[in-house]
PDB file of N, CA, C and O in Angstrom:
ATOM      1  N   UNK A   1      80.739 124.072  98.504  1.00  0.00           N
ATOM      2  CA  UNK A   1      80.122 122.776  98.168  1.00  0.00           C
ATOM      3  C   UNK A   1      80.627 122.276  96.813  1.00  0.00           C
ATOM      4  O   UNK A   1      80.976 121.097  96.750  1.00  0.00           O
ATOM      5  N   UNK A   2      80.693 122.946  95.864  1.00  0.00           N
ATOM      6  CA  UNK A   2      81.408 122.619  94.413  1.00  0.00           C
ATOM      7  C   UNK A   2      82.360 122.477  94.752  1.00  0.00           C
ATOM      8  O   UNK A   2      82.607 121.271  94.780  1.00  0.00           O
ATOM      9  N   UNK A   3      83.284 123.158  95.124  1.00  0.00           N
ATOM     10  CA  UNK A   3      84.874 122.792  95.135  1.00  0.00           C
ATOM     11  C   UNK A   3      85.368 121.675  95.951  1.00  0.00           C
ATOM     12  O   UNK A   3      86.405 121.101  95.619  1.00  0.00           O
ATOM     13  N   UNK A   4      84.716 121.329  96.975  1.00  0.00           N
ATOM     14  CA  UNK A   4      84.297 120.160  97.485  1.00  0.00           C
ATOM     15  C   UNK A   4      84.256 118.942  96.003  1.00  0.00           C
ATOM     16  O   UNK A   4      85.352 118.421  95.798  1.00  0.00           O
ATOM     17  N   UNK A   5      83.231 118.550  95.136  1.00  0.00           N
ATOM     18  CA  UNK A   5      83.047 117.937  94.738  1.00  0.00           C
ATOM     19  C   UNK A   5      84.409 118.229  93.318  1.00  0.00           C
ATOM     20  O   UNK A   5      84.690 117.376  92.477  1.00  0.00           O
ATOM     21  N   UNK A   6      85.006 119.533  93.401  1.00  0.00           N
ATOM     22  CA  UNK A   6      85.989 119.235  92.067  1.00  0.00           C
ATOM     23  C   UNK A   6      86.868 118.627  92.430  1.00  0.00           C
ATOM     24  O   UNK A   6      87.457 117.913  91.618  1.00  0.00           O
ATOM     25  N   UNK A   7      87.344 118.692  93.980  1.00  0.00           N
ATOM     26  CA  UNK A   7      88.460 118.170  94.577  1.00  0.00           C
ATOM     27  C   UNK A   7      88.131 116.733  94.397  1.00  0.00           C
ATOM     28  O   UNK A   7      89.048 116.026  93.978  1.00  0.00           O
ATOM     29  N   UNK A   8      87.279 116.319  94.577  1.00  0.00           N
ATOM     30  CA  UNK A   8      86.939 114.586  94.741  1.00  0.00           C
ATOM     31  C   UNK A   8      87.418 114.162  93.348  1.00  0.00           C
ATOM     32  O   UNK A   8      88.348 113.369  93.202  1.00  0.00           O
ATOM     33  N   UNK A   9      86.479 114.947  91.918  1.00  0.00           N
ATOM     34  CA  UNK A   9      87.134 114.467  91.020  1.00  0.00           C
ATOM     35  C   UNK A   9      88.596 114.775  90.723  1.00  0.00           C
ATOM     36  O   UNK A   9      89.323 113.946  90.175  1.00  0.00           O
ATOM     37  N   UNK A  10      89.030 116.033  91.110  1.00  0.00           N
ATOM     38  CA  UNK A  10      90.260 115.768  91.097  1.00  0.00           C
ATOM     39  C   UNK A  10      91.204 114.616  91.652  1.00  0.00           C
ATOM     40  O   UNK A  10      92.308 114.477  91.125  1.00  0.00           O
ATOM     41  N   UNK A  11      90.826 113.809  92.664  1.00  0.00           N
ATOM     42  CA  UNK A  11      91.427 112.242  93.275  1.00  0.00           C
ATOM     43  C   UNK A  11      91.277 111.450  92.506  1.00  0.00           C
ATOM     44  O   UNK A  11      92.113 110.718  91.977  1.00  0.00           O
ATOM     45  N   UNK A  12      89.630 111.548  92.289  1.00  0.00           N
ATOM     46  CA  UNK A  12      89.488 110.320  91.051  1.00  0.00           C
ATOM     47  C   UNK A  12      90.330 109.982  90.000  1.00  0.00           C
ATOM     48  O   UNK A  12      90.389 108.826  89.580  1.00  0.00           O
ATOM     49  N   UNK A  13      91.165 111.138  89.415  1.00  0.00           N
ATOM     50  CA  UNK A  13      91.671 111.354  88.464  1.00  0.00           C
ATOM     51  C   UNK A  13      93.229 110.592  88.263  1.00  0.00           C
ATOM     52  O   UNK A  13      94.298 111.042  88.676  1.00  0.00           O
ATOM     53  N   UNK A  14      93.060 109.583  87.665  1.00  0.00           N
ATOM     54  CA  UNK A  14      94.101 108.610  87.877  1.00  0.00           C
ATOM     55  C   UNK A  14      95.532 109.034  87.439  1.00  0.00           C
ATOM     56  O   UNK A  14      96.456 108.521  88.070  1.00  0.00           O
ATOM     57  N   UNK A  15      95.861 109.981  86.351  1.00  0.00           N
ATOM     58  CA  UNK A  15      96.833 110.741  86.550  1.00  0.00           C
ATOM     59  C   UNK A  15      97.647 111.328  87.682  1.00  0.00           C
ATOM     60  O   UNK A  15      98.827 111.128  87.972  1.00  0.00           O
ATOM     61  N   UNK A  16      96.607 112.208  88.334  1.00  0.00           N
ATOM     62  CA  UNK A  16      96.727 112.938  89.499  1.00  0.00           C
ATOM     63  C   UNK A  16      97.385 112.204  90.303  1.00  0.00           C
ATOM     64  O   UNK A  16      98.502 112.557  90.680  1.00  0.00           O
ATOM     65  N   UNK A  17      96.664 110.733  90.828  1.00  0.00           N
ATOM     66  CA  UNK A  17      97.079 109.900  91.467  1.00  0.00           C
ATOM     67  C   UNK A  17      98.265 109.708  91.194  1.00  0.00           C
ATOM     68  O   UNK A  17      99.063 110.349  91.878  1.00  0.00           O
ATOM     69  N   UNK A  18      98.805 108.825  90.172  1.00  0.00           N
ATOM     70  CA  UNK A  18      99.875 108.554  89.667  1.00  0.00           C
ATOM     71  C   UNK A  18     101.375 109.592  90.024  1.00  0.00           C
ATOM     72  O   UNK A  18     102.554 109.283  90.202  1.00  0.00           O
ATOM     73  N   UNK A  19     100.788 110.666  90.020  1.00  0.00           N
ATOM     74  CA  UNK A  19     102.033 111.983  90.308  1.00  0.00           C
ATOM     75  C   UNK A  19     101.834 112.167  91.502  1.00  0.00           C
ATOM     76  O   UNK A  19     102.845 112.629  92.031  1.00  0.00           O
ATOM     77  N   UNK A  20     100.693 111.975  92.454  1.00  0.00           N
ATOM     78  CA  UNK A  20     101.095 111.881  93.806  1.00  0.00           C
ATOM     79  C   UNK A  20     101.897 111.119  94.616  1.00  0.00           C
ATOM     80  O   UNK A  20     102.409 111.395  95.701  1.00  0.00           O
ATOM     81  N   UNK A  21     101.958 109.712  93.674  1.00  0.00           N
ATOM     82  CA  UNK A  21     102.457 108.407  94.057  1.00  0.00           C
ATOM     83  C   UNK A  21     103.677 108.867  93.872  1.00  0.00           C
ATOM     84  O   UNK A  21     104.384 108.734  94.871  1.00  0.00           O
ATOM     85  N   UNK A  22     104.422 109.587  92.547  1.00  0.00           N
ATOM     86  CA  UNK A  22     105.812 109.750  92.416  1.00  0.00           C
ATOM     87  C   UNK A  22     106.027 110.852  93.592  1.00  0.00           C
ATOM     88  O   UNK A  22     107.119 110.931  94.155  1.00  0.00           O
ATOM     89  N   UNK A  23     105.317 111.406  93.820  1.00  0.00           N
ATOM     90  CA  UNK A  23     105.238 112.782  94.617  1.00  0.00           C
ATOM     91  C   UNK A  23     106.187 112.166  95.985  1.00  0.00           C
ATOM     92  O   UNK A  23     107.161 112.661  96.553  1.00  0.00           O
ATOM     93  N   UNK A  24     105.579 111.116  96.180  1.00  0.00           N
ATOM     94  CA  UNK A  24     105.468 110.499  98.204  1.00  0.00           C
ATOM     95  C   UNK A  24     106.674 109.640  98.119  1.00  0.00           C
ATOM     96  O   UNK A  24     107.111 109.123  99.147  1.00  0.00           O
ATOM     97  N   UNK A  25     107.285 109.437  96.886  1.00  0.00           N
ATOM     98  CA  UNK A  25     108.323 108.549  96.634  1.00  0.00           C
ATOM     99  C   UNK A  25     109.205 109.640  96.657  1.00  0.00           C
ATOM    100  O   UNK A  25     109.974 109.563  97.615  1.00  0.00           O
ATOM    101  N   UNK A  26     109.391 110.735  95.875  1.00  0.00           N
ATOM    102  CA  UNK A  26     110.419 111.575  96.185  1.00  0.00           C
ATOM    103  C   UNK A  26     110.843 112.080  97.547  1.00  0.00           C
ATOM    104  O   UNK A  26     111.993 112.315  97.917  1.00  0.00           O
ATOM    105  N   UNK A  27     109.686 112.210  98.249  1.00  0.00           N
ATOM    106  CA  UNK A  27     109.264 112.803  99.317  1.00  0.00           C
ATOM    107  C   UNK A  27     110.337 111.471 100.426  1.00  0.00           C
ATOM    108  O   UNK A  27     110.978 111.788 101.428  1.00  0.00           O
ATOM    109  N   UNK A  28     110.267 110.527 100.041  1.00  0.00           N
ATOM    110  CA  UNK A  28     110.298 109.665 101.188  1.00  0.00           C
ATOM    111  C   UNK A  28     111.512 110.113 102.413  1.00  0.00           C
ATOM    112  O   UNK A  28     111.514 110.231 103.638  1.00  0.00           O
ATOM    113  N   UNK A  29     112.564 110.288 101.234  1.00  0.00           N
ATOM    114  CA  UNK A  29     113.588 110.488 102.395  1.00  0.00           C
ATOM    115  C   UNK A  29     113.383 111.358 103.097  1.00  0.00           C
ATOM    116  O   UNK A  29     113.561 111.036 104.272  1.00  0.00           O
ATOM    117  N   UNK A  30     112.979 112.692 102.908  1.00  0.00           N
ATOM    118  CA  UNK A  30     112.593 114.127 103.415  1.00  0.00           C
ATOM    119  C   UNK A  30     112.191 113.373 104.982  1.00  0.00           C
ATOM    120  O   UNK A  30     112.618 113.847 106.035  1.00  0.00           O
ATOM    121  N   UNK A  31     111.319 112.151 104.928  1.00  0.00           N
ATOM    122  CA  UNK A  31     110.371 112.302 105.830  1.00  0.00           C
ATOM    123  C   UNK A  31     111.156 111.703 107.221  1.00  0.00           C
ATOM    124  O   UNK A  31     110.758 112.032 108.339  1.00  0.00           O
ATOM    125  N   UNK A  32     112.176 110.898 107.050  1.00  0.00           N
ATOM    126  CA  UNK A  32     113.042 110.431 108.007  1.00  0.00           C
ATOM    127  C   UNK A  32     113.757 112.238 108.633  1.00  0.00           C
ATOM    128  O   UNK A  32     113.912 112.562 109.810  1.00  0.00           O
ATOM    129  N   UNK A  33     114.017 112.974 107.569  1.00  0.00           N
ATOM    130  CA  UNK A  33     114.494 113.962 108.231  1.00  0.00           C
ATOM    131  C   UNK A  33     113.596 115.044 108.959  1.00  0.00           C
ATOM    132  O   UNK A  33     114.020 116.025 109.569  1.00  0.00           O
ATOM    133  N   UNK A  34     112.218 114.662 108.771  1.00  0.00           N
ATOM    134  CA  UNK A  34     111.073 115.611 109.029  1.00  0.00           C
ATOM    135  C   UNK A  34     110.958 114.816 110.705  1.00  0.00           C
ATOM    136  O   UNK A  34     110.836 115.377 111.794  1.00  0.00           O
ATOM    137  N   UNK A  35     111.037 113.561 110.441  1.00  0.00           N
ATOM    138  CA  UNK A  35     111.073 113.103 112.362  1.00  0.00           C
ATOM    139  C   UNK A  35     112.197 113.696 112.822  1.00  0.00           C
ATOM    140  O   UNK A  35     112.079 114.238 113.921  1.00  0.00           O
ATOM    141  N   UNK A  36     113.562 113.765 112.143  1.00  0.00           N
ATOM    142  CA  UNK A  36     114.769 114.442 112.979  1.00  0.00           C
ATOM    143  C   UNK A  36     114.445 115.670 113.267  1.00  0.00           C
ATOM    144  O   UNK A  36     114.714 116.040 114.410  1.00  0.00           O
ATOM    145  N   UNK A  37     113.751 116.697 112.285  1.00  0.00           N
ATOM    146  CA  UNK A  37     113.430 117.676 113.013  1.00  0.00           C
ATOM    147  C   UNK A  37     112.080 117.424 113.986  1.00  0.00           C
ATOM    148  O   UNK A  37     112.430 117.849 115.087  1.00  0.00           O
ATOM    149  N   UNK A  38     110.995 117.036 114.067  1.00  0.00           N
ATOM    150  CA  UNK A  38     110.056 117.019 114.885  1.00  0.00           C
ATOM    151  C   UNK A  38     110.781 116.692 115.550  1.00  0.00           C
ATOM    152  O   UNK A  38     110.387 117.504 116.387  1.00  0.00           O
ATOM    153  N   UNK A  39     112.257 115.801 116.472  1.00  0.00           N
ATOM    154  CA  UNK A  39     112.679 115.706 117.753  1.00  0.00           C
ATOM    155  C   UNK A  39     113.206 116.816 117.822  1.00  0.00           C
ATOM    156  O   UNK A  39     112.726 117.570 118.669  1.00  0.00           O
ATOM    157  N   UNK A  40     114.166 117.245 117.124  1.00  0.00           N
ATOM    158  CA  UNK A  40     115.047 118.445 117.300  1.00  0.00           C
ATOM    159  C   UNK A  40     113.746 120.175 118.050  1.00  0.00           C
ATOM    160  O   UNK A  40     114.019 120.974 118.946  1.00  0.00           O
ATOM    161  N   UNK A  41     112.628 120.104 117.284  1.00  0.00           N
ATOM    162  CA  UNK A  41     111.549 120.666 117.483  1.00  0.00           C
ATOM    163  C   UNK A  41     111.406 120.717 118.855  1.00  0.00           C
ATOM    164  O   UNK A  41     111.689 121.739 119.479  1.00  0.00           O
ATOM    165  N   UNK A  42     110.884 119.447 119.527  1.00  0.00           N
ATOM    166  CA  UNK A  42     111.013 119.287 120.914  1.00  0.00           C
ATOM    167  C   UNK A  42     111.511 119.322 122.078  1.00  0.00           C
ATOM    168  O   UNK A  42     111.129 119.354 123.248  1.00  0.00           O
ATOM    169  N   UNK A  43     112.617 119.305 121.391  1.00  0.00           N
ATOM    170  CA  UNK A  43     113.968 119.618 122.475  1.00  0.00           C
ATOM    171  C   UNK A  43     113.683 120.951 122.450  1.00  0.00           C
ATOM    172  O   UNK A  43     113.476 121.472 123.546  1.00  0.00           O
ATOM    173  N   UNK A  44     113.612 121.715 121.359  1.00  0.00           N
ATOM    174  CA  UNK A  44     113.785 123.259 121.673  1.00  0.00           C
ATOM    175  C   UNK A  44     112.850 123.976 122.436  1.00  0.00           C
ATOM    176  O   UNK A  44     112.901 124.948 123.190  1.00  0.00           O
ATOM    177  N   UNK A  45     111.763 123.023 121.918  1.00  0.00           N
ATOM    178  CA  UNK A  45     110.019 123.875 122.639  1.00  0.00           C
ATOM    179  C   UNK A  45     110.359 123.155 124.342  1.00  0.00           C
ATOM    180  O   UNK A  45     109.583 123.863 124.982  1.00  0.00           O
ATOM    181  N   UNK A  46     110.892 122.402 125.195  1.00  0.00           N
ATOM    182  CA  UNK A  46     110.938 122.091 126.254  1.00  0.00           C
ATOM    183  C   UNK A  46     111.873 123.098 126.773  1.00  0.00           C
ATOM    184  O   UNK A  46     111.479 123.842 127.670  1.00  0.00           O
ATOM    185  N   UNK A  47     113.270 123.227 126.235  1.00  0.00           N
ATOM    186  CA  UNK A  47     114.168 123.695 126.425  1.00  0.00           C
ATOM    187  C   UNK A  47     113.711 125.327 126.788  1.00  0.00           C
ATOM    188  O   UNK A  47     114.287 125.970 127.665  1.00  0.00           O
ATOM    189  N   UNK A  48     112.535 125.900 125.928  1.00  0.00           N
ATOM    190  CA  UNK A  48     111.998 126.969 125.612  1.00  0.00           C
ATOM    191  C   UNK A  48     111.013 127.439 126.657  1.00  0.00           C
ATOM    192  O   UNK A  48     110.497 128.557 126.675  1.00  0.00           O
ATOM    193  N   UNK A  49     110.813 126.488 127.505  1.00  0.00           N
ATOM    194  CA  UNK A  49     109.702 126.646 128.288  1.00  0.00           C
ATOM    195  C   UNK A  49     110.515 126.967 129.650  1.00  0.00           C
ATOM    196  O   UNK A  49     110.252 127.670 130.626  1.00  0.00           O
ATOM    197  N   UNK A  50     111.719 126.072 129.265  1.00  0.00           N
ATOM    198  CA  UNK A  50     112.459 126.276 130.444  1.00  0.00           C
ATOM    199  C   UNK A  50     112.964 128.014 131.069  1.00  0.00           C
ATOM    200  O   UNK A  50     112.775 128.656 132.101  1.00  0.00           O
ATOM    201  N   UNK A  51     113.535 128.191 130.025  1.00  0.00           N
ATOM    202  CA  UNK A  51     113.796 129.371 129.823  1.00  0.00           C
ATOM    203  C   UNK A  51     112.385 130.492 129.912  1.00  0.00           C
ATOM    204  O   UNK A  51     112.957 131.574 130.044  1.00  0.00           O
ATOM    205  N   UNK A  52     111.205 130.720 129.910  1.00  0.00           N
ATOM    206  CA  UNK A  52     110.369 131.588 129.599  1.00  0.00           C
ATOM    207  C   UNK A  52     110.258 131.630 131.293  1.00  0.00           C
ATOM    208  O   UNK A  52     109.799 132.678 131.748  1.00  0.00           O
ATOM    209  N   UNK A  53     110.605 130.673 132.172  1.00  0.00           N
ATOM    210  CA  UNK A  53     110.200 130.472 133.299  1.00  0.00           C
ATOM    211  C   UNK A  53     110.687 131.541 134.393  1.00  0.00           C
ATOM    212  O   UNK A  53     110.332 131.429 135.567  1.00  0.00           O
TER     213      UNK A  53
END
């Protein structure tokens, strides 16, 4: 229940914020390659099923 409520102030915490914001900006490109793998992912887990068969 406390850590609950430190986490909240931890959001509140406009710093925090601020470095998350740079955080999701660094992050951005990652995330185009995070869908290339979630397809690549899929292919394998289908491909995988095929095979277990």
């Amino acid at each position: 229940e406390r850590d609950s409520q430190d986490f909240v102030r931890y959001l509140d915490d406009e710093s925090f914020r601020r470095r998350l914001r740079v955080a999701a900006d660094m992050l951005k490109p990652f995330k185009e390659m995070g869908k290339l793998k979630g397809v690549c992912t899929e292919m394998t887990r289908k491909s995988g099923h095929r095979q277990r068969r």
